[in-house]
N, C-alpha and C positions, 0 to 999 in steps of 0.2 A: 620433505614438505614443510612449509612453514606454518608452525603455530596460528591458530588465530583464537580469542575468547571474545564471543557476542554478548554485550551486556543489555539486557530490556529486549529481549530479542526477537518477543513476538513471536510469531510464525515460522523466521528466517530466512525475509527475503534481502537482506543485506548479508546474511551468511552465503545462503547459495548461488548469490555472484561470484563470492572470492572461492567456496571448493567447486564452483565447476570452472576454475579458469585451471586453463592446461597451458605449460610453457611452451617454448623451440619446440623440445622434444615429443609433444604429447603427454608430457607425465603432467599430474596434479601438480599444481603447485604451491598451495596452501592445504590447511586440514583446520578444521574447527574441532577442537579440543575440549571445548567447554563452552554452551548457550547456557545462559541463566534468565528466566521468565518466571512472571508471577502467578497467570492465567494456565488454570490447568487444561483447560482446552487447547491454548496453544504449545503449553509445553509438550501434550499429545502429538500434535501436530511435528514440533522437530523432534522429539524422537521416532518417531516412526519414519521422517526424512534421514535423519542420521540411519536408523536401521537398514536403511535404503544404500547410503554411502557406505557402507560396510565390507560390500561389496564390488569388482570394478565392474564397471556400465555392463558387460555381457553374460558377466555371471550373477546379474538380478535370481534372485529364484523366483519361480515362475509362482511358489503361495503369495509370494507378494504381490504379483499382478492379478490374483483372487483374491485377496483383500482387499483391494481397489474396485474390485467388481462384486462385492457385498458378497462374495462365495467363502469367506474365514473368516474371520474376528481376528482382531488387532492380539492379543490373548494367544490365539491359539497359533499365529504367525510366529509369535516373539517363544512360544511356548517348542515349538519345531527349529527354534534357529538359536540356542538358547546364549551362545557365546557372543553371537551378533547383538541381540539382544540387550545383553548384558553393559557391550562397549555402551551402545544407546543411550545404556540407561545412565550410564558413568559422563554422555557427554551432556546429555540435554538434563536441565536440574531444573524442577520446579520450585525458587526460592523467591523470597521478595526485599529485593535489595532495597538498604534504608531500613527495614524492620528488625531492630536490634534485639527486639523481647526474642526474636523467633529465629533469628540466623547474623550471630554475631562476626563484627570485622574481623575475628579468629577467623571463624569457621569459613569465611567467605574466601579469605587469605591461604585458610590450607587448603581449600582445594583448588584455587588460578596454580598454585607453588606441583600440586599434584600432577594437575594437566598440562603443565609446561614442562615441566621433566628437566627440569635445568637448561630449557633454550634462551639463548639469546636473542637469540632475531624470531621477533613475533608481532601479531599485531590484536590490538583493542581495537572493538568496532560497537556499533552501538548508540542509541539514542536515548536518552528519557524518557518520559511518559509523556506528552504532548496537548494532552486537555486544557492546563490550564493556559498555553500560552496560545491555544489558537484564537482565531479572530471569535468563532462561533461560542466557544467558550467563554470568552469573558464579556462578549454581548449578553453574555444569559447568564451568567455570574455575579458581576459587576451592578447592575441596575436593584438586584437583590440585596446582596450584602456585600459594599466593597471590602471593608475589614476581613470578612472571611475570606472572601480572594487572596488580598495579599498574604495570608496566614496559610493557603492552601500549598501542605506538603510537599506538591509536586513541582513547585515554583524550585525547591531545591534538592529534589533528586537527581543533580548534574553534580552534586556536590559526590555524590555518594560513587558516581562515573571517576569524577575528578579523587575521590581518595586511593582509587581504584590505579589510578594513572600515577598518583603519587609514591603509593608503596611499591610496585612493581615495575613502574618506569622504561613504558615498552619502545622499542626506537622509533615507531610509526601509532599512529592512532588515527580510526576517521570519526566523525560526529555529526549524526544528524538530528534534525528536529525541524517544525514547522516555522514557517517565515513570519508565523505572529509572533513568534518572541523576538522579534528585531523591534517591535512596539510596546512590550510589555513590560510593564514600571513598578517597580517598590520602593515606596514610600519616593516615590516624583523623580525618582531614577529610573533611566535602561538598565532593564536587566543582562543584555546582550552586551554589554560595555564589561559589566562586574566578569560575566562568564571568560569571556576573550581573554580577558586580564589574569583571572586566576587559572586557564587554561598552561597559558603561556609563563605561568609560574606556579605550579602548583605545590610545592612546598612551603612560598612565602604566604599563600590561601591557607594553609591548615597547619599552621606550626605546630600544632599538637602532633605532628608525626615528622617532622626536625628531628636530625638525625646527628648523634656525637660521634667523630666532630659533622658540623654540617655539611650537606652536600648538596654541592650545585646542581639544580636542574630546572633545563628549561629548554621549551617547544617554541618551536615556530611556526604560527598558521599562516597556511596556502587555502588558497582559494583554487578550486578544480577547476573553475572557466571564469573567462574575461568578459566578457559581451563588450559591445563596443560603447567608448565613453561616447555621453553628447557632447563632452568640452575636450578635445583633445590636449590640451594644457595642463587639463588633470589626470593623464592615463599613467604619467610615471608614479604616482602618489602611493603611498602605505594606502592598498585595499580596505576599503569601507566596511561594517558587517555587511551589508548588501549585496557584496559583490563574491561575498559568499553564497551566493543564493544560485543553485541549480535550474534551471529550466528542461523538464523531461522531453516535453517536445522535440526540442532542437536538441537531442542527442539520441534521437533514434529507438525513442516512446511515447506507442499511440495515445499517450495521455497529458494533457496539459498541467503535470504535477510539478509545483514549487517548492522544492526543499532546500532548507539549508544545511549543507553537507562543506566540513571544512575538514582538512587534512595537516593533523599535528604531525611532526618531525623533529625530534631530540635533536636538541643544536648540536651534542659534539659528533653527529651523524655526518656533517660536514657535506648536504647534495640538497638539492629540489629536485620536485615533479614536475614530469610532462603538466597538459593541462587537457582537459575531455577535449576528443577532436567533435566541433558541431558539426550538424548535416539540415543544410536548407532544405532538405524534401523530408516536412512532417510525415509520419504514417496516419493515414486514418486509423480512425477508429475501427471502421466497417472492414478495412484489411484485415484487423486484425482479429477478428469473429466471426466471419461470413461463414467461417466452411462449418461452425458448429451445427450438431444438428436443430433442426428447426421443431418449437415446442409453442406450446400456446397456454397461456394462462389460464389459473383455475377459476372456479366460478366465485366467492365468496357468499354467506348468507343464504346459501338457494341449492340447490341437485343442482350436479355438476353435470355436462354429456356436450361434446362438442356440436351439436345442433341447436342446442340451447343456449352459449357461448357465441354461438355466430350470432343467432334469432336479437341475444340482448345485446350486440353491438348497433348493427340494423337498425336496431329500434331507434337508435340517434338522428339516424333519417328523418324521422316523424316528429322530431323535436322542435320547438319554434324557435329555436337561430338556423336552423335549416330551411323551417318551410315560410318565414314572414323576409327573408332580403336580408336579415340584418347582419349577414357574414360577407365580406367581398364575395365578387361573383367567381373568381379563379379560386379562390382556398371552397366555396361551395362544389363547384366542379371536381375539385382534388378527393374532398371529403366522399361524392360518392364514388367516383371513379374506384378508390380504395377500397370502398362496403361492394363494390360490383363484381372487383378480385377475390373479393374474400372466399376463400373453402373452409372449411373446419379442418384444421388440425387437430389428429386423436389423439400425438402426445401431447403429456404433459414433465417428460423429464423426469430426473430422478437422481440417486444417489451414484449411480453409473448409468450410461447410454452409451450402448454399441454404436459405433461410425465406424469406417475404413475411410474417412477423406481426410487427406492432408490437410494440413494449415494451409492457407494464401498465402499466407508470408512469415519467412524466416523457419520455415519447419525442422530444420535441424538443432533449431532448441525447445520447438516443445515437441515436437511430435518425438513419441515411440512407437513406433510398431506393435509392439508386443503387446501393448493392452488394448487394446483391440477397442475404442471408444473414448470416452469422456468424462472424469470423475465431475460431483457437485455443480450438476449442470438440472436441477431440478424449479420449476416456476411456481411463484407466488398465486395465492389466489385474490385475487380483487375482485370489490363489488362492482357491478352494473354502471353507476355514476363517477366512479373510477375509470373503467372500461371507456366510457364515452370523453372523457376527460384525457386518456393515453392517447385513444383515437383522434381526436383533434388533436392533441397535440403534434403527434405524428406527421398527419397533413398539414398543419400548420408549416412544418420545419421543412419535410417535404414541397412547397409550395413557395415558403417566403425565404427558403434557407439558412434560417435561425429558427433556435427553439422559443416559442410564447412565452412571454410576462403574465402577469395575471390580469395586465390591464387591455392583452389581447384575447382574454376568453370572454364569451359569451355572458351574459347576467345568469343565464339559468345551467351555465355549468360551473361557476364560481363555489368552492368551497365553503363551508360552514368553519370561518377560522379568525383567530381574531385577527390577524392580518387584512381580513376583507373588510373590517371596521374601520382601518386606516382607508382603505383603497373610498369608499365612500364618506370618509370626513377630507380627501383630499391630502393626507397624510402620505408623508414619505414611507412607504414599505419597507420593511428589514430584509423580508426571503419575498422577493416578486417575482422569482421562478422556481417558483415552489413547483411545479412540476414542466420537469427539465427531460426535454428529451434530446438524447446525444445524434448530434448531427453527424449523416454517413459519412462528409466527405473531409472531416476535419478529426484532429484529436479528439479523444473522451474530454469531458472534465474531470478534476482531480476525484478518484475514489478514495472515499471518505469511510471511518465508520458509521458515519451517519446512514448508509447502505443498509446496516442493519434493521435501520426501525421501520424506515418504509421503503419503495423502490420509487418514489415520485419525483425525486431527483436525477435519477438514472432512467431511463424511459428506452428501453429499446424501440431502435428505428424503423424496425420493421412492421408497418402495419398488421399483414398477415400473423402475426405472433400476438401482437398487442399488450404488451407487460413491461416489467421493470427488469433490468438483468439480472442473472441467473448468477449464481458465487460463481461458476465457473467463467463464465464473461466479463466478471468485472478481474477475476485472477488474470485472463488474457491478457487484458490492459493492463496491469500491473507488471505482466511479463515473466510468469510463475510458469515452468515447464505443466504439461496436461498430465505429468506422471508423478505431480505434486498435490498429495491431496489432505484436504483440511479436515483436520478430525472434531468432533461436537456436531452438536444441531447447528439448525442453519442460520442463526441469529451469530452464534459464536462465528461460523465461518464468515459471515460478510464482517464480523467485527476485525476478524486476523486480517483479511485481504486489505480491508480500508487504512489498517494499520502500518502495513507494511512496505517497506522500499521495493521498489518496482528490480527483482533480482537481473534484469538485463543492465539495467544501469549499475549496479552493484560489479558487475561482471567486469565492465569499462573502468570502472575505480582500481579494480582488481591489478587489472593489466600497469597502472600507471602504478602500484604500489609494488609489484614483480621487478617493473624495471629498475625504480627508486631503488631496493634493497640488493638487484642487482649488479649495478653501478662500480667499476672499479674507484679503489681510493676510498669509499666510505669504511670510517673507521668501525 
């Protein structure tokens, strides 16, 4: 199997694309060697996944599909299986790369030197921290303090990637991060310009680790897809950063996520890659969730009991954008039609829920059998004026087939936010779909960590339900098997999932870096 080390590695869903890709033969054909993350929650997370691969797929032991189902502790799992365990704990490192007081370029250096075991053919996979370069970030950055923006650390923890690539100099690397840093600027530069450059030469970036006598090294970035040029005159051209830009959709995930993933190649490698094959038939979103079990959210503020949960939806009936005209006459018709369906649902979800139903789609990668249900599939509690706010939206989307703006809610179900001060000075809005429900018949929108703090962005479709999705739905969209499950409270896990590469696309990468290395003539 071929080495791989995941650097910033989150959760690893860019990892378990490449170990569950299988060759010709059926055998593995990568091995993750070494994930390094800073978040102890998520370090949690892949090792307990690693603990998981220890194993081949049939001789899971059945304590770990009772860890999944709250019947063992992580503890007393790893305490029963202690050699498995152990590798785990050898591969998944809770360290914080860049932090030199705490884990120096030695220490970082002996253990990649330890995990590779003297291979040659490996690969670096891996992304930075991505805060400061996304759009949402430096909106809310930037207007405060730009100084301290441009000063923020995480602007160059690609360097710390990039030292990483320089001392060890793997034949293959991929790199992802968000498509705000194709915009983001220091001191009235792209930063995306500097990265690509010292990517494709990383020696001449850090001469401090120039080597006597010197030694040549250097990558060539490929772009994984093409999208079609609008100017066909410019399609033979040296690839733009742009055109490094992934689209998840159109490769065969329910979610409309833009990342930029580029794929270095050590020039005396002497080959290129395929390029991701696209598929015009997006998945919805709703494919990919329908069979979970169905839960209803908590009450917030008040005694919870599913007659009381239905009674304060209801209550939006009696509300005056209902009863005085002032909503079209079809989204009023929708609106009750929805309150007249309604039952109360008694769950509410949980840390495990028993199901026996398959996936709708694609179940031979998440579905297992064996565990008998659905890990981190438990619902939010939201207040009353929340509740009435999902529920419209819902039949809004339902109805008009988009989700509302804020400029199509009612006055008396308009938030208390200073956004609504714009909306009545006539100001342009920043988030005008602050509460965003995902339309069944189309991709999700990108899961964010911003998942974490509310679920107003994420709005399950389903009236009957009426909530924002569950960690386990938004992992769906993301494309994380059902028998991958995220360790922490439930703030940490919507933080891993929003964080993370969608591991079906990961998979697809996989396959084009299998053939790359398998390629006759590469030196």
């Amino acid at each position: 199997m071929i080495p791989v080390i995941d650097l910033f590695a989150g959760p690893g869903g860019l990892g378990e694309g490449f170990s569950a890709y299988h060759d010709k033969s059926g055998q593995r054909a990568f091995r993750i060697v070494l994930s390094i993350e800073k978040d102890e929650a998520a370090h949690k997370t892949l090792r307990l996944r690693s603990f998981f691969r220890q194993f081949d797929g049939g001789n899971v032991p059945e304590e770990y599909y009772d860890c999944l189902r709250g019947k063992l502790s992580i503890d007393s799992l790893f305490a029963a299986f202690p050699l498995q365990a152990e590798c785990a704990g050898r591969e998944a490192w809770c360290a914080e790369l860049g932090n030199e007081r705490e884990f120096s370029a030695e220490e970082i250096d002996k253990r990649i030197c330890s995990a590779l075991g003297g291979a040659k053919d490996w690969i670096l996979i891996g992304g930075p921290p991505c805060q400061a370069y996304s759009i949402v970030g430096r909106s809310r950055m930037i207007p405060v303090d730009r100084r301290k923006y441009e000063k923020d650390h995480r602007h160059f923890l690609y360097r710390e990637y990039l030292r990483i690539l320089a001392a060890h100099q793997p034949p293959v690397f991929v790199m992802e991060n968000v498509t705000g840093i194709l915009s983001s600027k220091m001191d009235g530069k792209r930063i995306i310009d500097r990265i690509f450059a010292d990517l494709r030469q990383p020696l001449a970036a850090l001469p401090e680790l120039e080597r006597q006598p010197p030694v040549a090294l250097e990558y060539e970035l490929h772009a994984l897809t093409r999208y079609e040029s609008p100017n066909a005159l410019f399609a033979s051209l040296e690839p733009l950063p742009s055109d490094y830009v992934i689209r998840c959709e159109t490769h065969g995930i329910p979610q409309a996520r833009h990342r930029l993933i580029l794929l270095g190649i050590r020039k005396d490698q002497n080959c290129s890659p395929d390029r991701l094959r696209g598929n015009s038939n997006e998945i919805s979103m709703w494919r990919a969730i329908k069979d979970l079990p169905k839960i209803r959210s908590r009450l917030s503020r008040e005694k919870d009991s599913p007659e009381q949960w239905q009674m304060r939806i209801q209550e939006f009936l009696d509300t005056e954008p209902l009863k005085n005209g002032a909503l079209p006459r079809e989204l009023r018709r929708e609106i009750r039609a929805c309150a007249d369906k309604l039952r109360p649902i008694k769950a509410q979800g949980g840390e495990f829920v028993e199901s026996t139903r398959k996936p709708n789609w694609n179940a031979s990668w998440f579905y297992d059998h064996r565990l008998g249900g659905v890990c981190n599939h438990s619902a939010r509690k939201h207040m009353k004026t929340d509740l009435w706010r999902y529920f419209f939206a819902i039949s809004f989307a339902r109805c008009v087939k988009r989700s509302p703006h804020l400029l199509d809610f009612p006055d008396q179900l308009l938030p208390n936010h200073r956004n609504i001060e714009d909306l009545e000075n006539g100001d342009e809005i920043a988030f005008k779909d602050r509460f965003r429900v995902q339309v069944k018949h189309r991709p999700s929108t990108t899961i964010t960590s911003h998942i974490a703090k509310d679920g107003h962005y994420f709005i399950h479709p389903d009236p009957a339900q009426c909530r924002s999705l569950t960690v386990r739905e938004a992992a769906r969209l993301q494309t994380f098997p059902d028998n991958y499950y995220f360790v922490g409270h439930r703030t940490k896990q919507y933080q891993q999932v929003g964080n993370a590469v969608p591991p079906l696309l990961a998979h697809k990468i996989a396959r084009i870096v299998h053939k790359l290395l398998s390629k006759p003539g590469r030196k």
